[in-house]
N, C-alpha and C positions, 0 to 999 in steps of 0.2 A: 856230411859224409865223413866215415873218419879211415885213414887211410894209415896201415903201419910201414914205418919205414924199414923195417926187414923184408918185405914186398916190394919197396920200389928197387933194392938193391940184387933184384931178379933182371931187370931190365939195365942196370944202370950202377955203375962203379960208385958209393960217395964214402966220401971220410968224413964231411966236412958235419960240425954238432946238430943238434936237434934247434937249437936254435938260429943257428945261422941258415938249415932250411928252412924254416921260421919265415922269417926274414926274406928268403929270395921267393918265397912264395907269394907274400904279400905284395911284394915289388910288382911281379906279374901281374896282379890283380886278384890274384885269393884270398879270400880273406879266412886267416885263421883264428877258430874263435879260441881255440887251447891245445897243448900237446902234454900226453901224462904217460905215465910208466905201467905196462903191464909185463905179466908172467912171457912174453914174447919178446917184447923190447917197445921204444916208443911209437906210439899214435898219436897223431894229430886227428883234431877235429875241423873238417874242413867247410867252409858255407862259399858256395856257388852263385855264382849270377844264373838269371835261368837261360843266358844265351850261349853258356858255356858248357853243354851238354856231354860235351868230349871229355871235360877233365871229368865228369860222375863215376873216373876209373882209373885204377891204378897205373896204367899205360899212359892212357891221357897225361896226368899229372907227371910221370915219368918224362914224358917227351918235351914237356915245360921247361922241368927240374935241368935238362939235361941240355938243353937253346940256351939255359941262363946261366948253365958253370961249363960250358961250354967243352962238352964231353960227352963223348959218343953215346948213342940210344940205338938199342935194338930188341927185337922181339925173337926169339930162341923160332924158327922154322924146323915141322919135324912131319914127314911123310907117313901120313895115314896108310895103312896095309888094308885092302878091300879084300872079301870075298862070298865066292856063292851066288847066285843066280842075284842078277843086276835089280836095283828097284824099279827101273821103269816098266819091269814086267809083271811088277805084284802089284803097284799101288799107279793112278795116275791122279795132278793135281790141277788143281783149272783157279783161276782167280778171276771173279766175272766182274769185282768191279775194283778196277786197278787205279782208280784215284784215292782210293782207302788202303791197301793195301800194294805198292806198285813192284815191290820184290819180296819175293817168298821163294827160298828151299826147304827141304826136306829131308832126311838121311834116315835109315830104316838100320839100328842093332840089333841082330837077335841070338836067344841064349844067353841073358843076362842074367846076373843070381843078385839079388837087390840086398845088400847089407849096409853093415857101418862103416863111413868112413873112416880112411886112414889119420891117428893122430894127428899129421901136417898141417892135413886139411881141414880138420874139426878146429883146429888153434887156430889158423887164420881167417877162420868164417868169423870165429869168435873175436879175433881182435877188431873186427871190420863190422859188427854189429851185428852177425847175420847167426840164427841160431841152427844148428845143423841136423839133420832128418836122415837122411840115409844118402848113401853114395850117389844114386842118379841125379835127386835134386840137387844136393853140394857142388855136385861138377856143375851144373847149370848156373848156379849161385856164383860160382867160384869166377867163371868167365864172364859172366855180367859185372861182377864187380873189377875182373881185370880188365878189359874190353869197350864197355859199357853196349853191350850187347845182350839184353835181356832172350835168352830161349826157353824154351818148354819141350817137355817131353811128354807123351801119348803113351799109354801103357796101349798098343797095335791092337793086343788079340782083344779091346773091347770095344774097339772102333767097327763098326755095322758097316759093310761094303768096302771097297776098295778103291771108293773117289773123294779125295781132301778137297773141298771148295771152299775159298772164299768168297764173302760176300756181303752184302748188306742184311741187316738184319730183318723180319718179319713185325710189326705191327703188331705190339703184345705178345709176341713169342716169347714161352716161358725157355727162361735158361737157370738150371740147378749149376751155381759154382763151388767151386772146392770147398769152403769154407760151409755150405750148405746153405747160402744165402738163396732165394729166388730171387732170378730178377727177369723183367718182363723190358723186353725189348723194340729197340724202333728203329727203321730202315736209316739212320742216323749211324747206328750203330755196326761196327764188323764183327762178323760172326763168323767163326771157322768151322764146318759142319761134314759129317762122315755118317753116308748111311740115311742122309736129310735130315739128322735131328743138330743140333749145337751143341760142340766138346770145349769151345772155346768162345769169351769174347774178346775178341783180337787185342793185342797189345796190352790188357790188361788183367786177365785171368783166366784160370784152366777150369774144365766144367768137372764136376764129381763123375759122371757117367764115365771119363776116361782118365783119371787119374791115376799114377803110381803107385803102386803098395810094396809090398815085402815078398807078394807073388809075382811080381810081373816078372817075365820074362821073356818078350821083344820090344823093342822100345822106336815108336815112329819122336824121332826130336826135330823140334821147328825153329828156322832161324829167319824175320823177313827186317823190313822194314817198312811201318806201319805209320802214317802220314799224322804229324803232329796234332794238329788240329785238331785232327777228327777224335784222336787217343784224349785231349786235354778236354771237346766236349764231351767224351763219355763220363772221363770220369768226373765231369759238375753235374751229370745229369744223373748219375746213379748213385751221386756221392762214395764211389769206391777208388783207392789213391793205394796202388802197390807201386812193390820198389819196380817192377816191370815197367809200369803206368809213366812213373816217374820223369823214367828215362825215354820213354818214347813218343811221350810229349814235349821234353825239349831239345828231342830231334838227336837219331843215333845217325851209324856211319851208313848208307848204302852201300858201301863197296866195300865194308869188312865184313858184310852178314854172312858169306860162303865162308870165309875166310875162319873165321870164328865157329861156324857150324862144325869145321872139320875138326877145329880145336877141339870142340866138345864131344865130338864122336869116337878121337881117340883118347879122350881121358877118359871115359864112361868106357868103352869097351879092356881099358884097363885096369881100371876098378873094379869092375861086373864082370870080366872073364865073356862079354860079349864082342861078336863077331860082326865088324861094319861092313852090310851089302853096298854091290858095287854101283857107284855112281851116285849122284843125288838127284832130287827132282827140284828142277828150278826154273821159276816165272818173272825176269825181269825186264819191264816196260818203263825203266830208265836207265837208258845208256848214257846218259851225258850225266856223272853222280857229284862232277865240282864246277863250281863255275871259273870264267877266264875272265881276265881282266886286263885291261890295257890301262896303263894310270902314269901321269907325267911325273917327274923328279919333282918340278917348282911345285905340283900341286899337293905334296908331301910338305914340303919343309915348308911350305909357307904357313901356313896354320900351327906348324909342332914351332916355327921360329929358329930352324936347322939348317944346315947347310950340308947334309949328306950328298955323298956321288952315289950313283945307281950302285956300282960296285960295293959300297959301305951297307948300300939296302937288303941286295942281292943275299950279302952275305948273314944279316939279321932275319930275312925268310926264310933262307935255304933249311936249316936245324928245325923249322918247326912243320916241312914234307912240304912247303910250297915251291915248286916250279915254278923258275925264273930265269927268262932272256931276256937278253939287253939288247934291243932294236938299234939304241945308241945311248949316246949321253943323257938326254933326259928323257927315255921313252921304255918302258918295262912292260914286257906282257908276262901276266904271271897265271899261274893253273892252279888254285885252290884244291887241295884236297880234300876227297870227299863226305871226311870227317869234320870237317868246319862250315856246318851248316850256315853258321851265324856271319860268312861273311862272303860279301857276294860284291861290294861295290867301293869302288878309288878311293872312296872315306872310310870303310873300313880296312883296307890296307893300310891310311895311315896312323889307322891308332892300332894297328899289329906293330908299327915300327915303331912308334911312341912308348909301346909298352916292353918290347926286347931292347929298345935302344936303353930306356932305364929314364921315368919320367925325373927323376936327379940328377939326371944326366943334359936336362933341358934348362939352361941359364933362361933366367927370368929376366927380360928386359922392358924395359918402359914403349909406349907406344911412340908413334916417331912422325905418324898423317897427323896433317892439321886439320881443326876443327872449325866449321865457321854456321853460326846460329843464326837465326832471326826469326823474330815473332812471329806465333805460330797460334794458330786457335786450338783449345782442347778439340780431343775428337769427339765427346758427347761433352756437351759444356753444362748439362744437366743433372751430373753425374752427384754434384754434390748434394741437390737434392734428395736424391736417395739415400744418401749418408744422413743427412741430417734427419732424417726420418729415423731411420737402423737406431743415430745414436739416442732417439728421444723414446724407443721404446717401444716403434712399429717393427709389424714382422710383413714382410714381402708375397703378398699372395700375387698368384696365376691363375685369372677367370676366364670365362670361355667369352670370344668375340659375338656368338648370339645370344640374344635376350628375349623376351615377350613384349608383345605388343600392347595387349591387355593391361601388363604393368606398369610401361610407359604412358600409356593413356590413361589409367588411372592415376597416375605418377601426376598429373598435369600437363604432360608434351602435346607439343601440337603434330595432328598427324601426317600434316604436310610434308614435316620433317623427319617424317622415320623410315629406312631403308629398310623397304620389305624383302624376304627371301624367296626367291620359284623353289614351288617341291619340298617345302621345309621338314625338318626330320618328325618335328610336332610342334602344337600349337604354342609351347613356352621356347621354341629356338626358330618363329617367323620372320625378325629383323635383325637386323645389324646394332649392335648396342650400340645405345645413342646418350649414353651417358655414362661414363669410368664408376658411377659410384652404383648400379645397380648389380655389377657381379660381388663388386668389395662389401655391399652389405648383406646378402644371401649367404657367404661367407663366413662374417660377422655374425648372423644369427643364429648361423649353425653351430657354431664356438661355443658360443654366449650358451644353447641350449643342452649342448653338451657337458656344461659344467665352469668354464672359464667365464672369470668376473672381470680381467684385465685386458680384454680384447684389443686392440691396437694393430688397421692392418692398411698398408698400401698398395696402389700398385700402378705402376708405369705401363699405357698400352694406349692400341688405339680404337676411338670414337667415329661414329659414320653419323651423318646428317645431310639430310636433301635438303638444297637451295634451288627453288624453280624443277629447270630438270638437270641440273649438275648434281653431280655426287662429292661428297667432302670427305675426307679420311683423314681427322689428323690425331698427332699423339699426343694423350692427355698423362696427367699424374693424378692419383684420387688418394685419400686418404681418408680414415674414419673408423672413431676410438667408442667403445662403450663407459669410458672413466671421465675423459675429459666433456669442461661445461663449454660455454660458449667463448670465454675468456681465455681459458686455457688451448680450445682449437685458436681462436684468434693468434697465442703467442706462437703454437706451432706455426702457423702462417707466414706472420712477421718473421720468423727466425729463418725459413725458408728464402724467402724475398731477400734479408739480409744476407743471405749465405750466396747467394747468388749474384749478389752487388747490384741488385735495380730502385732503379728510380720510379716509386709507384705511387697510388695512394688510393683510402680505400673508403670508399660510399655505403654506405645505410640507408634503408638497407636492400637488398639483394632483389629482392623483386621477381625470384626463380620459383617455380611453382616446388624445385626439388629439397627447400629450407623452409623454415620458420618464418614467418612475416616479419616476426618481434624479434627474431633473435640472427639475423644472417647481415651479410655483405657482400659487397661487389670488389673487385681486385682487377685498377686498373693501371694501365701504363700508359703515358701520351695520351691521354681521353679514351685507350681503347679498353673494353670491358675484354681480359685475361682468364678468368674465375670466377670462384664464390667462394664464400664459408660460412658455418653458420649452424644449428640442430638440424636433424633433418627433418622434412615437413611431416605433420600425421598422413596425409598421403601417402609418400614414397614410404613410409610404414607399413602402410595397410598392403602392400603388396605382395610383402614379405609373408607367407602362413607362418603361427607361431614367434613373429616378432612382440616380446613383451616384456623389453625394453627400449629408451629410446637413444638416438646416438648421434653426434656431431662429428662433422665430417666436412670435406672440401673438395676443391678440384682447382688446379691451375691445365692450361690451355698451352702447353710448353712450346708445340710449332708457332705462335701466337708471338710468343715472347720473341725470336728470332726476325719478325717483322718489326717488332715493335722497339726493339733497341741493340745495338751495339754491343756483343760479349770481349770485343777485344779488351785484355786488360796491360795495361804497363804499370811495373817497376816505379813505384815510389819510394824514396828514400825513408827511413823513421826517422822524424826529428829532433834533435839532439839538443833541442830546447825544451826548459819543464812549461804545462800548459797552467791556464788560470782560468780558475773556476768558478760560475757563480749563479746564485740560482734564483729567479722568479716565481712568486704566486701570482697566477691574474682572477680574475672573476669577468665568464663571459656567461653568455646563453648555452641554457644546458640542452638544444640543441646543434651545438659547434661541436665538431669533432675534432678529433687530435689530430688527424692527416692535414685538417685543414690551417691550426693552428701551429704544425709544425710544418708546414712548406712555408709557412708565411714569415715564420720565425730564419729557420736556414736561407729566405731570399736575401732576409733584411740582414741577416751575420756577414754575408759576404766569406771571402776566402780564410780569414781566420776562425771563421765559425766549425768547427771539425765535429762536434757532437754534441745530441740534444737528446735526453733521456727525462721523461715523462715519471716523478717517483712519487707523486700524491697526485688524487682527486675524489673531493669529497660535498657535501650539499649540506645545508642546515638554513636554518631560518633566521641566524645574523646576514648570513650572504644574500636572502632574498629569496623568494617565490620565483621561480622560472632559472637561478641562478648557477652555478656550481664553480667550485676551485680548483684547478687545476696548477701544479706546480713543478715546473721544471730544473734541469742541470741544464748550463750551457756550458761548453769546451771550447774556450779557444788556445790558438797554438800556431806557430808561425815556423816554418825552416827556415828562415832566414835569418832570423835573430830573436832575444827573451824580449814579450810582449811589458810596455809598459801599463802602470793601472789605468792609466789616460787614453790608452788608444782602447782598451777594454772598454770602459766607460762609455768614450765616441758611441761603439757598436753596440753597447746597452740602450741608450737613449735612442738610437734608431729603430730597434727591437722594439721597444716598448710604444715609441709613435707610431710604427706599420700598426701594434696589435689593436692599440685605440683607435686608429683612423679603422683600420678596416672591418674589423670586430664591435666597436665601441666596449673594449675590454677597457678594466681596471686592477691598477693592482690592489691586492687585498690587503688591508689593517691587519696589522698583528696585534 
C-alpha cells in the first residue's frame, strides 16, 4: 500500500520527519518496505499483515500514527444536504441471502454531468497508486483508499427494474464484467442483480451492462459489507484479485459502511453538480458489529512479563476507539470497535497492549520456574528409521490399505491368512494388504516404467493377517530399491537395526514365499522372527503387469519389535580413554555366518569389547574346499581407565578359544 504523508496530515497534526514515522510505524507492526520523494511530498510503501484490514487506509493508519505520538485523531464530519422525492419510493432492495452479504445501503444521485477530476484529486489518486478515470469513479477510489471501504457506483438509467437484490449466484450464469471478461458463475458466488440479470459480482467487480461513462447522468452508489470468506473464495476460484476484492476479504468495517456511503454521496454530488435523493435504502442483519470482552489484568502481564494497572491499559486502548471500564482492579470489560475484525478474544487484547505499550519497552528477563526431567520414551521410537531411509536415498510413498487376493496367492500366501473384504469396490481391492511390500512395489514399477532408473521407496503402515479367527493389524515398515543388490539391501538393514540400537541377529535364509530362496534372510530378535530381506521372489513379480525389472526389498514388523525389546535408552558417558585395536583372520565353514560369529565373538569380549567390524572375506583354494576367511576389527576401550596390552591379550585368547571350541575355526597363515 503506499500511503502519502500529505494525506495523513488531513486527519492528524505531524511535524515529526519521514523517518521517524518510519520508525513508529514499524514499532506498531507495519512493516515499511521504503519511503521516496514525489512531485506531492513523501510516500511510503506500506506491507500489511492480512489480519490488519483496517490500516488498507489512510484513516486506519492515521489512527495508529496518532495512539503512538499521542495526539489527537479525527475525521472532518459534514452533513449531507438531501433532496427530491425520497429513494425508498423509486428503488426498493431485498438481500435474500444475508450470510454473503449481511449489510447493504444504497444512495440514489441524480443529474450528474460525469467529467475530470479536480487536480487535488487526480495528485492524490496518483501518489497512492490509483490511476484516475473520471470524477464519479475517483471519489469512489478516493474513499476506499481513505476509509478502506471499497463502493461502487450504478450508472441508474441502465439498471432494468426498480428492485437491487442480492444473492447467490446461478449455476453457470453468465456475468459480462467491466473489463469485458466472461465469467460463469456458481451459487458460491454474490451476485448483485436489477431487473434478474447481474450488474455485479459482489465485493469484487461491477458488470459492463451497468457501468459509468461520460453520459451518465443518475448514479445508484453502493456501499455494504460483504463476508470475507466468501469475497477471498471468489476470488481463488475466478482468479480475479481487485483492489475492492482486496480489501473485502480481509474484512472491512460494518459500522462505517453508511457512514462512508454518505461520504461518497456528497463528494460526488459535488464534483458532478448532482443532487443526493432523500434517504438511503439499508439491509442490516448485524447489529452486534464489535465484539466485548471481559479479560483479567494478571492474564495481560503475565505472558507480556508487565506489571501494568488496568488504568495504564485503559489508557493504551482508549486512542485506538476501544471502550473500556474498569469493573475493578484486575477486571476490564472492553467493546471492540467494529473496525477491528481481527480481534475478538483476551489474547488478542494482550498483544494490542504489547504493541502500543512499545515491544522495547518490555525488559527481557530470564525464566525464574524450576525445571525438573526424567526419563522419558520418545513418542514414536521408530522415527529414526525413517530417517535413516530419507538419508540413504529412499523417497516416502503412501499406498492404499487394499490389495488383491489373486496376488497374494499367486505371491505364495497362504489363504488362511488373508483378510477378505464384504462388497469390495473390485476384484484387485478384495483384502486387506497382508504384506507392506505389495503397494511399495506396484509403485516401484510404475516409476521404473515411467522412465526412472534410481527408484528407492518406503513406507511406514499397516499389514492385516487372520490367525484362526482373530484379526491382526499391526504396523509394518517396507522398503524396496530398483539399484540396490542383495548386499547392499542387507547394509540398508543392518544400518536400520543399528540406528535403532537392537540386539538382533540374522538367519539364511528367509524361507518367505515373498524373496529369493538364494538370496534373502530372516531378521530376528530374542529367537523372534521381526522381518525379512532379500530380491524379491519371481513370484511376487509376476503379479506386478509390466514388472521387467527386478528389485530387493524388506520389511521389519515394527509393533514386533516393542514386544520383543526394551527402547529405553540412558545417558552414557564418552570415554575419555584412547581404545586398542586389533584385528583377526579366522577360517571357518563357509556355511557360518557372521551374525553367528559375531555374537560369539561380543559374548567372549566381555565389557571391554565395544566394537566389532567385519572388513574382509574371501575363499581360494590355499584355504580349502568348503572354507572361507573372514576378518575382523575388535575395539576395546574401558571408562575407567587406559587398557593395558595384557588385559587386551587375556580377552584375545578367550575370543579366539570360544571361536575354536565352538566353530572349530582357525586362524589363518599369512
Amino acid at each position: 500500500m503506499l500511503l502519502p504523508l500529505e494525506w495523513l496530515k488531513d486527519y492528524l497534526d505531524i511535524d515529526e520527519s519521514a523517518e521517524k514515522i518510519a520508525d513508529l510505524l514499524v514499532s506498531i507492526g507495519m512493516e515499511v518496505e521504503s519511503f521516496k520523494d514525489t512531485p506531492t511530498g513523501k510516500v511510503f510503501e506500506i506491507e500489511l499483515t492480512p489480519n490488519r484490514g483496517d490500516c488498507a487506509s489512510v484513516v486506519g493508519l492515521a489512527r495508529e500514527l496518532a495512539a503512538a505520538l499521542g495526539k489527537p485523531f479525527s475525521i472532518p464530519e459534514r452533513e449531507i444536504f438531501e433532496e427530491g422525492e425520497p429513494l425508498s419510493s423509486i428503488y426498493n432492495v431485498s438481500v435474500d441471502e444475508p450470510l454473503f452479504a449481511p449489510v447493504y445501503h444504497l444512495r440514489l444521485i441524480r443529474g450528474v454531468e460525469v467529467g475530470e477530476s479536480p487536480d487535488w484529486l487526480k495528485e492524490r489518486l496518483l501518489a497512492a497508486g490509483q490511476r484516475p478515470l473520471n470524477s464519479v469513479v475517483d471519489a469512489t477510489n478516493y474513499l476506499m483508499l481513505e476509509l478502506n471501504q471499497p463502493l461502487h457506483a450504478f450508472d441508474a438509467d441502465k439498471i432494468q427494474g426498480k428492485t437491487i437484490i442480492v444473492r447467490r449466484g446461478g449455476e453457470g450464469e453468465e456475468f459480462l464484467a467491466l473489463d469485458g471478461e466472461k465469467i460463469l458463475l456458481t451459487p458460491e458466488d454474490t451476485v448483485i442483480s436489477g431487473g434478474g440479470r447481474p450488474i455485479a459480482l459482489g465485493g469484487v467487480v461491477g458488470g459492463e451492462n451497468s457501468g459509468v461513462t461520460d453520459k451518465t447522468q443518475n448514479i445508484l452508489l453502493e456501499s455494504a459489507y460483504f463476508t470475507p470468506r466468501v469475497i477471498s473464495a471468489t476470488e481463488r476460484r475466478h482468479g480475479i484479485k481487485t483492489e475492492a476484492s482486496y480489501r473485502f476479504s480481509r474484512g472491512t468495517d460494518p459500522g462505517g459502511a453508511l457512514k462512508a456511503l454518505d461520504r461518497a454521496a456528497l463528494m460526488i454530488s459535488e464534483l458532478t453538480g448532482g443532487k443526493i435523493a432523500q434517504g438511503a435504502l439499508s439491509v442490516d442483519n448485524m447489529p452486534l458489529k464489535g465484539a466485548k470482552v471481559e479479560v483479567k489484568v494478571p492474564y495481560i502481564n503475565k505472558p507480556l512479563g508487565t506489571d501494568l494497572k488496568s488504568s495504564h491499559i485503559k489508557k493504551l486502548l482508549v486512542p485506538l476507539e476501544f471502550t473500556v471500564r474498569e469493573e475493578d482492579e484486575e477486571t476490564l470489560f472492553i467493546e471492540i470497535p467494529s473496525f477491528r475484525g481481527d480481534v475478538r478474544r483476551p489474547s488478542d487484547i494482550a498483544e494490542e497492549v504489547a504493541r502500543t505499550y512499545g515491544y522495547d519497552n518490555i525488559k527481557s528477563t530470564l525464566p525464574t520456574s524450576s525445571i525438573t526431567t526424567e526419563l522419558l520414551r520418545q513418542a514414536d521410537p521408530f522415527k529414526k528409521s525413517e530417517q535413516v531411509l530419507a538419508c540413504s536415498g529412499y523417497s516416502q510413498a503412501v499406498t492404499l490399505s487394499l490389495s488383491s487376493s489373486k496376488s497374494a496367492l499367486d505371491a505364495g500366501m497362504n489363504e488362511r491368512e488373508l483378510v477378505f473384504v464384504d462388497n469390495p469396490i473390485n476384484v484387485n481391492m478384495d483384502i486387506l494388504k497382508p504384506s507392506i511390500l505389495f503397494g511399495l512395489l506396484e509403485a516401484a514399477v510404475y516409476n521404473v516404467n515411467q522412465g526412472r532408473k534410481d527408484v528407492s521407496l518406503f513406507e511406514r503402515g499397516p499389514i492385516f493377517r487372520k490367525g484362526g479367527e482373530n484379526l491382526y493389524e499391526r504396523e509394518a515398515l517396507g522398503f524396496l530399491s530398483a539399484t540396490e543388490d542383495f548386499f547392499e539391501i542387507k547394509k540398508t538393514v543392518l544400518t536400520i537395526l543399528e540406528a535403532l540400537r537392537l540386539d538382533f541377529t540374522i538367519d539364511y535364509p528367509s524361507g518367505s514365499p515373498l524373496f529369493d530362496s538364494e538370496a534373502s534372510a530372516l531378521i530376528k530378535i530374542s529367537g523372534g522372527e521381526i522381518g525379512a530381506f532379500g530380491l524379491l521372489s519371481e513370484n511376487l513379480m509376476k503379479t506386478v503387469p509390466n514388472a521387467k525389472k527386478s528389485f530387493s526389498g524388506g520389511y521389519i514388523i515394527l509393533s514386533e519389535l516393542l514386544k520383543e525389546t526394551n527402547l529405553d535408552r540412558k545417558y552414557v558417558p564418552w570415554s575419555p580413554y584412547p581404545s586398542v585395536f586389533r584385528d583377526i583372520s579366522i577360517v571357518v565353514n563357509t556355511s557360518l555366518t557372521h551374525s553367528a560369529i559375531y555374537d560369539n565373538i561380543f559374548q567372549s569380549g566381555g565389557r571391554i569389547l565395544k566394537n566389532i567390524r567385519l572388513f574382509d572375506t574371501f575363499r581360494n583354494e590355499r584355504i580349502g574346499e568348503g572354507k572361507k576367511s573372514m576378518s575382523y576389527e575388535l575395539e576395546f576401550n574401558s571408562n575407567d581407565k587406559t587398557l593395558t596390552s595384557e588385559e587386551v591379550e587375556v580377552k584375545m585368547k578367550i575370543i579366539l578359544e570360544n571361536l575354536e571350541d565352538s566353530f572349530d575355526a582357525t586362524l589363518r597363515e599369512l
